[in-house]
C-alpha positions in Angstrom: -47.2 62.2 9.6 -43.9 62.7 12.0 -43.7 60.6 14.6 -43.0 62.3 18.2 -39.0 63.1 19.2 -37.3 61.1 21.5 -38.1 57.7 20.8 -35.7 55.2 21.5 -34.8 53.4 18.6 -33.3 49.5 18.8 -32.0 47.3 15.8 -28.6 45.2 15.9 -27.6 41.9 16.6 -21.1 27.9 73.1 -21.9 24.8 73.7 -25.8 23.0 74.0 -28.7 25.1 72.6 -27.0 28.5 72.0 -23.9 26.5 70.3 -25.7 25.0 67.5 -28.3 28.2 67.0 -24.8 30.4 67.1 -23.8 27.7 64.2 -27.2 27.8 62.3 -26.8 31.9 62.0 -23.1 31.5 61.0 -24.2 29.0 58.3 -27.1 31.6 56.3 -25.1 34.2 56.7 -22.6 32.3 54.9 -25.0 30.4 52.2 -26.8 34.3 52.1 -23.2 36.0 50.8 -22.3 33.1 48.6 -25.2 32.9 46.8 -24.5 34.6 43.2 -26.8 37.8 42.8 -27.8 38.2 39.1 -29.0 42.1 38.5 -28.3 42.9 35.1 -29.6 41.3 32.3 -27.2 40.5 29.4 -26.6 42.1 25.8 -29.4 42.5 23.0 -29.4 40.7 20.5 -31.5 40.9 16.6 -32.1 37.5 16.2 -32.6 34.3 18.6 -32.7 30.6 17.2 -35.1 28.0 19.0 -32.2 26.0 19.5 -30.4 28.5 22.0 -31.3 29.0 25.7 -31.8 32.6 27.6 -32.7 33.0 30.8 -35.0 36.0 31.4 -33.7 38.6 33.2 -34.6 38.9 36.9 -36.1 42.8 37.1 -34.9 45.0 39.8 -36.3 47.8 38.1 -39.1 50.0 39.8 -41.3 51.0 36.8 -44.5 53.3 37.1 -47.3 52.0 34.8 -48.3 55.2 32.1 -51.8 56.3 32.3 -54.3 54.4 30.2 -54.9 57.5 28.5 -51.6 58.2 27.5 -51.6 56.5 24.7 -54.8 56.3 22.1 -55.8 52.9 21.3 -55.6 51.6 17.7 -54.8 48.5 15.9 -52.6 46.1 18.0 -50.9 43.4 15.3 -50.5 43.2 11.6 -49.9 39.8 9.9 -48.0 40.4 6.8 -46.9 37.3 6.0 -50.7 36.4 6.6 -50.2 32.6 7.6 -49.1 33.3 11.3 -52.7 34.4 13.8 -55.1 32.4 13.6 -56.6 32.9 16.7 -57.3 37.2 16.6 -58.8 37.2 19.9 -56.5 35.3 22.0 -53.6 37.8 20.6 -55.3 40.8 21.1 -56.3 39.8 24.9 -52.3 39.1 25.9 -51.7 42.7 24.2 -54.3 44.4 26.1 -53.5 43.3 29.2 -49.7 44.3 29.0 -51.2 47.6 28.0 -53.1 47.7 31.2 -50.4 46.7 33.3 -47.9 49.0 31.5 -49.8 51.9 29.9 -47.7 50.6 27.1 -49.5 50.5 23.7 -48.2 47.5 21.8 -48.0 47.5 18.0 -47.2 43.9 16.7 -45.8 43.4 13.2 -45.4 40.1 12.0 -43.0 40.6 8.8 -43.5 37.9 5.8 -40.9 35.3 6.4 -37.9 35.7 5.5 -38.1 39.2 4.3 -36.4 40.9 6.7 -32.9 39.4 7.6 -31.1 41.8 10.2 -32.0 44.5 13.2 -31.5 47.3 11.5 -34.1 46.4 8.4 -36.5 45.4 11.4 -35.7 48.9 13.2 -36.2 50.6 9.7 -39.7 49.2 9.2 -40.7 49.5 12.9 -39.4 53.6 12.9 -41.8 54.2 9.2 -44.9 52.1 11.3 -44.4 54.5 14.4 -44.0 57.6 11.8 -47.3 56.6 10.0 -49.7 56.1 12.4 -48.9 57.4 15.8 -48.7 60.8 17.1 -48.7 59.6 20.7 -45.0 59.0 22.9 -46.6 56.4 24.6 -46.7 53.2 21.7 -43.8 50.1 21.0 -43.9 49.0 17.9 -42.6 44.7 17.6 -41.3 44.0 14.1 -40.9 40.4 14.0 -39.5 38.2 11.0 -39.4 34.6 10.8 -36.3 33.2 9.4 -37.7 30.5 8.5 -34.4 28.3 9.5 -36.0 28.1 13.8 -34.8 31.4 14.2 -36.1 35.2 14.1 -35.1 38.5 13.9 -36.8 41.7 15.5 -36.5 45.2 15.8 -38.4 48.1 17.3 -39.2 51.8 18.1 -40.4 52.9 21.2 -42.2 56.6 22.4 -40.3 59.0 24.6 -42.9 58.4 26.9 -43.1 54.7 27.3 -39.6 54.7 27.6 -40.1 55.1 31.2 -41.3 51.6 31.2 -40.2 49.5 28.1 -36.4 50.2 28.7 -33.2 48.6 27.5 -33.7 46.0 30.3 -37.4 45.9 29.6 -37.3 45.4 25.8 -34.4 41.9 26.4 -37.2 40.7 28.8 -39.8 40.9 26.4 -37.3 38.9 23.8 -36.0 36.6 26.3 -39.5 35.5 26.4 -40.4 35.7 22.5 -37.6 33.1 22.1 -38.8 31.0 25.4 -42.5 30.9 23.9 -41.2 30.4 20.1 -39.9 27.1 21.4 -42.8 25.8 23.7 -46.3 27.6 22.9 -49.3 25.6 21.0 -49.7 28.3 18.7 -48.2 31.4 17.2 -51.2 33.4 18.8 -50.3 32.1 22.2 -46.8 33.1 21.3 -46.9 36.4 21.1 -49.4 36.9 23.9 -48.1 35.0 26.6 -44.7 36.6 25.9 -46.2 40.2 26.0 -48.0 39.4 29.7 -45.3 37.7 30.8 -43.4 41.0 30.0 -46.1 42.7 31.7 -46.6 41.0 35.0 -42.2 40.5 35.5 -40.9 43.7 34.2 -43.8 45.7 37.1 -42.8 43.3 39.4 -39.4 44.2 41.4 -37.5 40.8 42.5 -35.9 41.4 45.7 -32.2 39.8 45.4 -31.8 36.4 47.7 -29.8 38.5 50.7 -32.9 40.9 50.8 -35.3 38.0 51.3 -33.4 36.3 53.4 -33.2 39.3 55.8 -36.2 38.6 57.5 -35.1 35.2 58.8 -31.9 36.5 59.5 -33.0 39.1 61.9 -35.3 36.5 63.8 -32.2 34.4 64.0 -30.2 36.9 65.2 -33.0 38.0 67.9 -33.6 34.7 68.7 -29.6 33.5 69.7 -29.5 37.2 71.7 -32.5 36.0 73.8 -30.9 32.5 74.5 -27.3 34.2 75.0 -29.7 36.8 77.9 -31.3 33.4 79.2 -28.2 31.9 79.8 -26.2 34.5 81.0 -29.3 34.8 83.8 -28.8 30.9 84.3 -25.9 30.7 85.0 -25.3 33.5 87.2 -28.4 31.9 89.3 -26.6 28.6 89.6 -23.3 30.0 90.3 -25.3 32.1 93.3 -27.2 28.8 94.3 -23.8 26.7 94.7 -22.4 29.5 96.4 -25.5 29.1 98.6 -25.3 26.1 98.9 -21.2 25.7 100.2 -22.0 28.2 102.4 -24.9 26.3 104.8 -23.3 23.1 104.4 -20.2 24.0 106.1 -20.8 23.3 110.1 -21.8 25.9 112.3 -18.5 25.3 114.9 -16.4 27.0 111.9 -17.8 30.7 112.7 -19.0 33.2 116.0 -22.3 33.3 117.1 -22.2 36.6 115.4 -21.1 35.6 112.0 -23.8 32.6 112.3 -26.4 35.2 112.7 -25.3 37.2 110.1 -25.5 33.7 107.4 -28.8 32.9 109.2 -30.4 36.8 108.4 -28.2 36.8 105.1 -29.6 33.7 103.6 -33.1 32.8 105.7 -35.0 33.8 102.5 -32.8 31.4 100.6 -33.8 28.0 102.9 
């Protein structure tokens, strides 16, 4: 049976108050634009070794979740080599739920070890699985191969359709965290499914950059040091006008007309 077009093949290797909030602003806007702003995730790569260290990609990626229906559900894993699930139900739980929060239907492939040493063998295999038995755009197919030196290698074919969700930036998440959990889980069931929700729940899940989540303080700052800046301004002015008042009725009455004396007294009798 032909597999559908358009899949996406992978395989390779003042001063006072206002002075110091004034400073406090200056400061996060500083820390705010030196703060390095990772967006893009690095190369691919075929195979990862437990001994190396990737960081998962932060995702800035809006992604719409398929429909449920999009895909038709079958068979989620194969264990060729035969020695690595031995908990079914726990894998097939993790690859459920990142088809529910993808509309992505997984296919795992877990090559015997050692069989498969590069990408492009991996890519092979996972292109004749999609050919076989799909007919929908909306699967992934996972080959994985143990090395069996603390490594792997990995290749896979995805749907025209599910592209929409597992992209390039997608697919080196979903690797970033095979290798993380290849290194740290219990089991090799727990593996595989905590890498595939973990895929899941960060690759629909936008991470706003640190500037954009910083904007909402920065606006309060900036609100509040414009309210002190009003408050002071208003201070001031009223203890400028009080002085004023003040010089004025202290000086003695001999110094002006009875006219001008009457004109102080009406000016400033609300004042006393």
């Amino acid at each position: 049976m032909g597999g559908p077009a358009g899949r996406m093949p992978y395989g390779g290797g003042g001063c006072g108050c206002f002075g110091l909030i004034a400073l406090v602003v200056l400061l996060i806007i500083i820390f705010m634009f030196a703060m390095p702003i990772s967006m893009c995730s690095g190369p691919s790569y075929a195979s990862y070794s437990s001994e190396s260290s990737v960081e998962v990609p932060r995702n800035t990626v809006e992604r719409e979740p398929l429909p449920l229906s999009a895909a038709e559900q079958t068979q989620l894993y194969v264990d060729a080599d035969g020695s690595w699930i031995a908990d079914p139900s726990t894998l097939e739980a993790g690859l459920r739920e990142f088809w529910q929060e993808t509309g992505v239907y997984p296919f795992l492939y877990i090559a015997p070890n050692g069989s498969l040493t590069s990408g492009a063998a991996c890519h092979e295999v996972a292109a004749n699985i999609y050919d076989q038995l799909f007919s929908d755009s909306a699967h992934m197919v996972l080959v994985f191969c143990d090395d069996g030196y603390g490594g792997f290698t990995y290749g896979y074919e995805v749907g025209s359709q599910a592209q929409t969700v597992m992209d390039d930036s997608a697919i080196q998440t979903l690797v970033a965290y095979l290798e993380r959990y290849y290194a740290t889980a219990p089991t090799e069931s727990q593996m595989f499914a905590d890498a595939f929700t973990s895929t899941a729940k960060t690759i629909m899940h936008v991470e706003q950059p640190f500037y954009v989540q910083m904007m909402p303080l920065f606006i309060v700052a900036v609100v509040a040091v414009a309210i002190i800046a009003v408050v002071y301004t208003i201070r001031k002015k009223n203890a400028e006008r009080d002085a004023h008042v003040r010089e004025v009725l202290e000086q003695p009455l001999e110094k002006f007309s009875d006219q001008e004396v009457e004109d102080l007294e009406e000016k400033y009798k609300d004042k006393l």
